[in-house]
VEXDREN-2710 file (C-alpha; in Angstrom, 1 decimal):
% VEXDREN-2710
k/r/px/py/pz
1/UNK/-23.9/-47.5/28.4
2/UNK/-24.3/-46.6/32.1
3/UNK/-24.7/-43.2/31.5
4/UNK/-27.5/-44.2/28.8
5/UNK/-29.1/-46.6/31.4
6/UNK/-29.0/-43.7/34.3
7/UNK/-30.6/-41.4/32.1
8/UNK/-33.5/-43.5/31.6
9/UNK/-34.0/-44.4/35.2
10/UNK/-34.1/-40.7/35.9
11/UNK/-36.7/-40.1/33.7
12/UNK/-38.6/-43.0/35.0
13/UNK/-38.6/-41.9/38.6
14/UNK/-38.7/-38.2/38.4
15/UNK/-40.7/-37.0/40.5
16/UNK/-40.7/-39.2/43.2
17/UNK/-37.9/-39.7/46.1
18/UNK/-36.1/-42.2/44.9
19/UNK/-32.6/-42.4/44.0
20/UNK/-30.3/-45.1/42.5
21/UNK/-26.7/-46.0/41.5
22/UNK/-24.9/-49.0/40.8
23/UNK/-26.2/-50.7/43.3
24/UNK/-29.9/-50.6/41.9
25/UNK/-28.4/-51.1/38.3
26/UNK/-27.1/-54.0/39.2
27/UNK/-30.4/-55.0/41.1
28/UNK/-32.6/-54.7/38.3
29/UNK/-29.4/-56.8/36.2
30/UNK/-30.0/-59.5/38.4
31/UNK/-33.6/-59.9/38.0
32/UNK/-33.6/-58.9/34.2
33/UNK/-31.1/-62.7/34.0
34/UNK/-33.3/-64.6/36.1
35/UNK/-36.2/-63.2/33.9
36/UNK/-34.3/-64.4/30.9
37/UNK/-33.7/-68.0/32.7
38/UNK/-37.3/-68.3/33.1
39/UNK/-38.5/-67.2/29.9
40/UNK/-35.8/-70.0/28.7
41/UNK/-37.4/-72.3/31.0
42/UNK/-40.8/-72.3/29.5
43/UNK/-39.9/-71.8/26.1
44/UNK/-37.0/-75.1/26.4
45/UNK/-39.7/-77.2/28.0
46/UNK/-42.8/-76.2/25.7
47/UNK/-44.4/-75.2/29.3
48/UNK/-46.3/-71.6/28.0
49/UNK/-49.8/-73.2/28.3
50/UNK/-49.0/-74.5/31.5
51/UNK/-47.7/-71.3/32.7
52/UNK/-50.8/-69.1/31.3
53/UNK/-52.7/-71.5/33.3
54/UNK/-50.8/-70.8/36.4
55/UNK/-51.0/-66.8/35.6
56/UNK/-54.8/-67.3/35.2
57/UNK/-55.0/-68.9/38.8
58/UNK/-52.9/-66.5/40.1
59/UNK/-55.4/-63.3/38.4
60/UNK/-58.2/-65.1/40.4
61/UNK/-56.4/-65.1/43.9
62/UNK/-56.0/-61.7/43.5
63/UNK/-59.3/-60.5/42.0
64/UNK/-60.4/-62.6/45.5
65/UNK/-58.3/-60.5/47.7
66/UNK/-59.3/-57.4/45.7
67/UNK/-63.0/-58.0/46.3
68/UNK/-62.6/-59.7/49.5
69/UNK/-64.4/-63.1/48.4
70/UNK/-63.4/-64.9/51.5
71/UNK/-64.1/-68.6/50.3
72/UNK/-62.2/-68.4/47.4
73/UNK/-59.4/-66.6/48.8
74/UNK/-59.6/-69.5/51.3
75/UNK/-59.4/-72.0/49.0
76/UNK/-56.3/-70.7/47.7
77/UNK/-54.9/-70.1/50.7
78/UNK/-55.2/-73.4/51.3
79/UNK/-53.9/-75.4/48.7
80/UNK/-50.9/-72.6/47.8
81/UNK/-48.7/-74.5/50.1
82/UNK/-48.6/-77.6/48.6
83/UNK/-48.7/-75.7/44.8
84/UNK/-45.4/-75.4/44.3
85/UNK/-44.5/-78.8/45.2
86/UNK/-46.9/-80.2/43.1
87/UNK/-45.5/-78.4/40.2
88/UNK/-41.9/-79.5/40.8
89/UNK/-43.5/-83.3/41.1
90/UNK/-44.9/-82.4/37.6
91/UNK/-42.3/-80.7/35.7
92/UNK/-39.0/-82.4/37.6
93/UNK/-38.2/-84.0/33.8
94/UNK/-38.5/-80.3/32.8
95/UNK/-36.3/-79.0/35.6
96/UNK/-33.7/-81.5/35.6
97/UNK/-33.6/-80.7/31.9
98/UNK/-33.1/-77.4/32.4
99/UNK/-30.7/-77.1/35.0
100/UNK/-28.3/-79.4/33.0
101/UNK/-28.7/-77.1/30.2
102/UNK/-27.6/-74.4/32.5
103/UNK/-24.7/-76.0/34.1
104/UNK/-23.4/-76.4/30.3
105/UNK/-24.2/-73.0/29.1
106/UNK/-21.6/-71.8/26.7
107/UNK/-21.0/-68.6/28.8
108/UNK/-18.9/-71.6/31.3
109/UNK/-17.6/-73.3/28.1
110/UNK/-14.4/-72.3/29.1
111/UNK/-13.7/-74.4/32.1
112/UNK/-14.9/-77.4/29.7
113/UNK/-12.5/-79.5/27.5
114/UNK/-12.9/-77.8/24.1
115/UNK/-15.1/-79.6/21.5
116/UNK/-14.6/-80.0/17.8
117/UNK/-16.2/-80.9/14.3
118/UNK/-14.4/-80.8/10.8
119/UNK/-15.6/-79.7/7.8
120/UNK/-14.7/-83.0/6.6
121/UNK/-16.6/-85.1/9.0
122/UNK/-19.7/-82.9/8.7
123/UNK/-19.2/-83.6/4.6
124/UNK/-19.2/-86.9/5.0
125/UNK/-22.2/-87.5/7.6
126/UNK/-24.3/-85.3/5.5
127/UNK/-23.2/-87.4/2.3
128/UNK/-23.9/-91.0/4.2
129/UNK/-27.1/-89.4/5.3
130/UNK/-27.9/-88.7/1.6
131/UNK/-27.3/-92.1/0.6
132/UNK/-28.8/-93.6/2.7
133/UNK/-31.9/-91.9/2.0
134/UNK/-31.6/-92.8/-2.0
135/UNK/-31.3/-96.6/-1.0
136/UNK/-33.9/-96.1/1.4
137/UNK/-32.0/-97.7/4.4
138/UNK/-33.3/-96.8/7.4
139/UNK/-31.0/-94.7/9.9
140/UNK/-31.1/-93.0/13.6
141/UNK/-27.7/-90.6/14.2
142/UNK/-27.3/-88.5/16.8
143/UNK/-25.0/-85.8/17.0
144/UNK/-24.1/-84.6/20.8
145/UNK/-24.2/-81.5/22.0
146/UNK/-23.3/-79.7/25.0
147/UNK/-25.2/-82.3/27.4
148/UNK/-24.3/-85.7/28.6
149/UNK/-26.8/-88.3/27.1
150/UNK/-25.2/-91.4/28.9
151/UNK/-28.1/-91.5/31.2
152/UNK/-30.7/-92.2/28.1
153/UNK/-29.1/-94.5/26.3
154/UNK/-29.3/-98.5/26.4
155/UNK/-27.1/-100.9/25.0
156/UNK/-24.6/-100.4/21.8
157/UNK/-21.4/-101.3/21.5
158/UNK/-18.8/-98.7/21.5
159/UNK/-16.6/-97.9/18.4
160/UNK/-14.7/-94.6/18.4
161/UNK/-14.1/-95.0/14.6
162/UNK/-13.8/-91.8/12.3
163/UNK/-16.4/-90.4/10.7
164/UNK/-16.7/-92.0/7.3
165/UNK/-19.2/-92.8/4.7
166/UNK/-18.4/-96.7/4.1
167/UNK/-18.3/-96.7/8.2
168/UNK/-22.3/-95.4/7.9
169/UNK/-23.7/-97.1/5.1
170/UNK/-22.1/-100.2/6.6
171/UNK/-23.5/-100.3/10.2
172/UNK/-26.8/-99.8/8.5
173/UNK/-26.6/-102.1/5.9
174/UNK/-29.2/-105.0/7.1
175/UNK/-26.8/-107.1/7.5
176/UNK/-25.2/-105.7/10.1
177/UNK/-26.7/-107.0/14.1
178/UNK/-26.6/-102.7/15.0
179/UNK/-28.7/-101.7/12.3
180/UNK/-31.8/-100.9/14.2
181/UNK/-30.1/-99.2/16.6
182/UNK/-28.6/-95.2/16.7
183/UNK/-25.0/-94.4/15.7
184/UNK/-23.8/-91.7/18.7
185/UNK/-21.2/-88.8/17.4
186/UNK/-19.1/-87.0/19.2
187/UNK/-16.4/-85.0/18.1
188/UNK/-16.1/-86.1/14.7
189/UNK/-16.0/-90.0/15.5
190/UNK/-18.6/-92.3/15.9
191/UNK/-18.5/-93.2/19.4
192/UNK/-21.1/-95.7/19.6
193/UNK/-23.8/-97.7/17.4
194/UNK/-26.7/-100.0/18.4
195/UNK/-27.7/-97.2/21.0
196/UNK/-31.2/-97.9/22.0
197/UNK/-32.9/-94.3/22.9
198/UNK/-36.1/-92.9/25.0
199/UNK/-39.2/-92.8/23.2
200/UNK/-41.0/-89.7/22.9
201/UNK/-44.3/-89.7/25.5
202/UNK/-46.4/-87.8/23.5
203/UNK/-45.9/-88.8/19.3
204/UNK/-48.3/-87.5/17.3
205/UNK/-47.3/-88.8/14.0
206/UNK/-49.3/-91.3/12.6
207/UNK/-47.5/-91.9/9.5
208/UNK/-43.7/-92.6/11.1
209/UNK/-42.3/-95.4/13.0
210/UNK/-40.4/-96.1/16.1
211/UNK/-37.0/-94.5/15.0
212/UNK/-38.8/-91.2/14.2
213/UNK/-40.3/-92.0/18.0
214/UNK/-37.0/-92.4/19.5
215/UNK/-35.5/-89.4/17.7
216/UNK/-38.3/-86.9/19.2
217/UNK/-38.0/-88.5/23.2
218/UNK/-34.0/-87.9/22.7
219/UNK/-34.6/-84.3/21.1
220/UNK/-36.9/-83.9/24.5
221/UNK/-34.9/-84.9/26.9
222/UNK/-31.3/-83.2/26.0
223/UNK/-30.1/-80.5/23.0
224/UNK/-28.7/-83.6/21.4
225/UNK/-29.3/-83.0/17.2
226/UNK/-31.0/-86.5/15.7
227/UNK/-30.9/-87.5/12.3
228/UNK/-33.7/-89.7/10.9
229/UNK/-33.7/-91.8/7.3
230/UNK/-37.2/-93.4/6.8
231/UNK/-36.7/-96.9/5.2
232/UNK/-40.2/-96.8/3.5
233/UNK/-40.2/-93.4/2.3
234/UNK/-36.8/-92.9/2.0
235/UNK/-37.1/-89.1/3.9
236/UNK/-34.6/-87.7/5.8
237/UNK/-35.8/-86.1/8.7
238/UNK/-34.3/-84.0/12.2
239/UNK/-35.1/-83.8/15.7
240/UNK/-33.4/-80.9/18.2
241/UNK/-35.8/-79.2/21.0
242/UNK/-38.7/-81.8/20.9
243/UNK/-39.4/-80.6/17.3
244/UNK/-39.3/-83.0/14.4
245/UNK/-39.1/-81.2/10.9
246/UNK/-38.7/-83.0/7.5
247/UNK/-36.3/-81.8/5.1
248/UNK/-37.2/-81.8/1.5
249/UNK/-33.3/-80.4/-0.1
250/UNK/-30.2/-82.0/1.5
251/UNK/-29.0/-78.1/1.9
252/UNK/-31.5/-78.1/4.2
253/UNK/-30.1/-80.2/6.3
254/UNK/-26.6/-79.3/6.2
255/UNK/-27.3/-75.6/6.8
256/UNK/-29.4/-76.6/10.2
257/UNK/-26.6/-79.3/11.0
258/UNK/-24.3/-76.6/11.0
259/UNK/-26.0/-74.3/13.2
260/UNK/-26.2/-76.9/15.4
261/UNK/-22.8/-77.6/15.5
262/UNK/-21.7/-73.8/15.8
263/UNK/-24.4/-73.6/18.8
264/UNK/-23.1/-76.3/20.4
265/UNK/-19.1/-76.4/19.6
266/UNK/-17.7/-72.8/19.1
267/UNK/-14.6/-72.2/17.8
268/UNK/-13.8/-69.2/19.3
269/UNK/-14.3/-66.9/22.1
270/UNK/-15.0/-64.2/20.5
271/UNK/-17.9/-65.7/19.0
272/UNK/-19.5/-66.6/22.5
273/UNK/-19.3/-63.4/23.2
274/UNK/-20.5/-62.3/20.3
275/UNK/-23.5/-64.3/20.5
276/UNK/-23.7/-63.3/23.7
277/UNK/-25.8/-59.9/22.2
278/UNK/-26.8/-61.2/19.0
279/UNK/-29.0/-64.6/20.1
280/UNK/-32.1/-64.6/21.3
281/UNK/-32.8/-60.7/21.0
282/UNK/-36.6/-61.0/21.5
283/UNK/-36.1/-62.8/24.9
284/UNK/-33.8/-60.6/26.0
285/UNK/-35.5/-57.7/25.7
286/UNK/-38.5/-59.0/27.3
287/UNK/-36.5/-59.9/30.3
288/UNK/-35.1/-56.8/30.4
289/UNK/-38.7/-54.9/30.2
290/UNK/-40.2/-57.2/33.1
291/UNK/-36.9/-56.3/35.1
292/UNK/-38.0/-52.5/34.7
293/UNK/-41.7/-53.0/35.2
294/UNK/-41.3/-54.9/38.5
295/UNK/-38.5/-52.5/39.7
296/UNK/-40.6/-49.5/38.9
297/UNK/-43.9/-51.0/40.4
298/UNK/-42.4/-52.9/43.6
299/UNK/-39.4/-50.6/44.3
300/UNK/-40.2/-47.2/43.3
301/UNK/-44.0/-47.0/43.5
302/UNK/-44.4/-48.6/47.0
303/UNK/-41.1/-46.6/47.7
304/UNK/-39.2/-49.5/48.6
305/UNK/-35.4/-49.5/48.1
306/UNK/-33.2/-46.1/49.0
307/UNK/-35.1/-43.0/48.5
308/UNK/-33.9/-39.3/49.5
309/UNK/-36.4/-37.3/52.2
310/UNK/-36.0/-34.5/53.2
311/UNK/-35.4/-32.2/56.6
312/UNK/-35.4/-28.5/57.9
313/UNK/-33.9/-28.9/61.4
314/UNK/-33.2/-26.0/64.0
315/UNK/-29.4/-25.2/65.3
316/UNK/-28.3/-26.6/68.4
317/UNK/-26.0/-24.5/70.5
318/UNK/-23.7/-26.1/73.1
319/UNK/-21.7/-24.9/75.5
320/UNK/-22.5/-21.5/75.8
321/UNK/-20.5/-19.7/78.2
322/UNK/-22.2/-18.8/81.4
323/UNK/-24.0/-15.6/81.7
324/UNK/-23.9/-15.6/77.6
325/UNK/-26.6/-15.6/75.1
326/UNK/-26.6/-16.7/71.4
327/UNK/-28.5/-14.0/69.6
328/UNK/-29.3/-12.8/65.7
329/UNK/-28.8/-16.2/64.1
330/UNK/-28.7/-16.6/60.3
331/UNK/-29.9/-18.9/59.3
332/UNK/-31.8/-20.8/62.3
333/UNK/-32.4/-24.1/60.3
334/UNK/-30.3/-26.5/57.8
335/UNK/-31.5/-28.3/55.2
336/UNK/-30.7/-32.0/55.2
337/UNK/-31.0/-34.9/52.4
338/UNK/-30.9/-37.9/53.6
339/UNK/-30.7/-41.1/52.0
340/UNK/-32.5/-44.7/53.4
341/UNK/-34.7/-47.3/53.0
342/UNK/-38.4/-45.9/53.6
343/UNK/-38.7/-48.2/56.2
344/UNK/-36.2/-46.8/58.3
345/UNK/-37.9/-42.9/57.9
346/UNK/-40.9/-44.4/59.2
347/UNK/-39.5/-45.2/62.5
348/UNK/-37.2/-42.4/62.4
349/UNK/-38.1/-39.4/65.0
350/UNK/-37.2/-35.6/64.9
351/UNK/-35.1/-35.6/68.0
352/UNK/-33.2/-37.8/66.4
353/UNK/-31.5/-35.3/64.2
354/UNK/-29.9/-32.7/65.1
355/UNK/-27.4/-29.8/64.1
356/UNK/-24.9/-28.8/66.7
357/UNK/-23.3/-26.2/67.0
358/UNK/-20.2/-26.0/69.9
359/UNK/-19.1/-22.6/71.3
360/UNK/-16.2/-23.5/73.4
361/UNK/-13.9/-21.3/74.2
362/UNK/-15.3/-18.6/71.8
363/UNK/-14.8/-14.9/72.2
364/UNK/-17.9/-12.5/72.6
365/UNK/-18.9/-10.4/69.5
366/UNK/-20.4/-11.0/65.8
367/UNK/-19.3/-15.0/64.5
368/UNK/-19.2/-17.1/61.1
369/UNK/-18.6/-20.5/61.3
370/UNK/-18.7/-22.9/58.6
371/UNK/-20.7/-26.4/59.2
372/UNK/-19.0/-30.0/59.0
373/UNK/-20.9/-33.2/59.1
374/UNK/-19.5/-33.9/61.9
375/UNK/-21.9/-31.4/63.3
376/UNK/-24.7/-33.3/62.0
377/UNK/-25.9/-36.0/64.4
378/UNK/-28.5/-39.0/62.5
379/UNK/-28.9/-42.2/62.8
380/UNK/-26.3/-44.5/61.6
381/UNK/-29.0/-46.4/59.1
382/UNK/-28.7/-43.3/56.7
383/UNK/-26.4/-41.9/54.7
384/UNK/-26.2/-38.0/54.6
385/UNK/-26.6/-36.9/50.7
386/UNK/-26.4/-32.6/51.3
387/UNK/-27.0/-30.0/53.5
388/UNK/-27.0/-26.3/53.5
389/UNK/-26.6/-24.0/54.4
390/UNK/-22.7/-24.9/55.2
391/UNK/-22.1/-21.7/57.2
392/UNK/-24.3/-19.8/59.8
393/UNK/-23.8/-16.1/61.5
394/UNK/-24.3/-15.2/65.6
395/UNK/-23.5/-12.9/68.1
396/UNK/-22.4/-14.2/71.1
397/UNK/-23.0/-11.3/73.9
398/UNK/-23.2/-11.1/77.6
399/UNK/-27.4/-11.5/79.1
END
């Protein structure tokens, strides 16, 4: 794979001085994950519009600066300082979201204690669930995932009872004083019922009522996986990522319950790994293809970065015996590739290079010597990549 990345990145930049290894490899690495963190960002907290919107702001900035419109660039100027913290004011919910997402990505599931569902328990919830929905009695279950929802709940009384369909249909049954609350699950036992949960800020549903409310403001603030009966209908709907979708087959909802489960609760590590190339494909790659434009545009074009220059510098002779003479030199330059950042060739100066060549103690008559680096005098911000030739020819002889 590295030689299959290099091989790309040396068609990319050929033709120009610059030169890479694993440093840059990893470089462009880096940014391709925060890329993909972003890109997660937006799409977890339903924040495209709002970022087009900032990408269109930004495309007038720099048309301003392009065509030198000094009030609006002024403006902007202006007001970018306190941008940034006005977004953070607007989207901390967002942020804070997202962050504990992060902190419980499955990539650090491994220093977590290990979660687990049966086959059983999933059975039997999906059956309850089903019954429910033929008696029409109305239901709100929440199955946790990989984030802590303590914070958003209110109320309910704690049970840590197995998961069972008598134990469903019974703290729903009207009769019972948690009935119009949620039932929280966690690893196959019902940890809690007569939960109160957040409502959703924004719910667009005419037709549906406040549990079908509190299902969507749960979905939006954690990756929690909500289960919704309708008492009037007699529907069974589910909430996970601020969406709410209706199922019409009770497949349906045991094929996305499980995908859930397997998301949030994998069995093995092989399978995280696994996943690891196989889930979300389509963000991945566009993380890694912003990664390459930006390197290619900021690093390579502007020549930022290492790059290779080179120089054709004249032989130095020192200590020439007196009443000597160096004469019929072959060749009377050297070559040298060096490699730095294109700041530092900027400032650097011819005189600070040099090839020298020492004579001590040398016998007149026809010489070959070969050329070490050590012979090579640059500045200690660059790295020497080649030179030639790597051995010269003189005659030392008397004036």
């Amino acid at each position: 794979m590295y030689v299959t990345i290099t091989t790309f990145l040396s068609d990319l930049i050929k033709g120009t001085e610059f030169t890479f290894g694993i440093k840059e490899i990893l470089d462009i690495i880096v940014v391709a994950f925060l890329a993909y963190l972003f890109i997660l960002l937006l799409k977890r907290t339903h924040s495209v519009f709002i970022f087009l919107g900032v990408l269109i702001f930004g495309a007038i900035y720099f048309a301003a600066r392009f065509f030198d419109l000094y009030l609006t660039r002024l403006i902007f100027q202006t007001v970018f300082p306190f941008f940034v913290f006005i977004l953070i004011v607007i989207f901390q919910r967002e942020l804070r979201y997202f962050f504990e997402w992060l902190a419980t990505w499955r990539i650090l599931s491994f220093l977590k204690q290990k979660n687990t569902f049966s086959e059983v328990a999933l059975n039997d919830s999906v059956a309850a669930i089903m019954r429910l929905a033929e008696t029409k009695m109305g239901a709100l279950i929440v199955f946790t995932g990989r984030q802590s929802i303590d914070r958003f709940l209110s109320g309910g009384v704690t049970l840590g009872g197995r998961i069972s369909v008598p134990l469903l249909l019974s703290i729903f049954d009207d009769s019972s004083p948690g009935h119009d609350g949620a039932v929280i699950i966690n690893n196959s036992r019902i940890e809690k019922f007569g939960a109160r949960l957040p409502l959703a800020e924004k719910f667009e549903y005419e037709n549906l009522g406040t549990r079908h409310c509190a299902a969507l403001g749960l979905s939006e603030r954690s990756d929690a996986f909500i289960v919704v009966v309708s008492e009037e209908r007699g529907t069974i709907s589910y909430a996970h990522g601020g969406i709410l979708i209706t199922v019409k087959e009770p497949i349906e909802l045991k094929e996305a319950l499980q995908a859930f489960l397997h998301d949030a609760m994998p069995s093995q590590t092989k399978g995280r790994f696994y996943s690891l190339f196989t889930r979300n494909i389509p963000e991945k790659a566009g993380a890694i293809l912003f990664a390459l434009a930006f390197w290619f545009v900021f690093v390579v074009q502007s020549e930022a970065g290492i790059v290779n220059r080179q120089f054709v510098i004249p032989l130095e002779f020192r200590y020439v015996p007196q009443g000597y003479v160096i004469d019929n030199v072959i060749p009377k330059t050297v070559a040298l590739t060096l490699a730095g950042e294109n700041r530092e060739f900027k400032l650097l100066k011819d005189e600070n290079l040099k090839v020298l060549i020492d004579v001590t103690n040398t016998l007149p008559g026809e010489k070959r010597v070969s050329i070490l680096e050590d012979a090579i005098e640059y500045p200690s911000s660059f790295q020497l990549v080649t030179f030639s030739p790597k051995s010269i020819r003189y005659i030392l002889r008397k004036e």
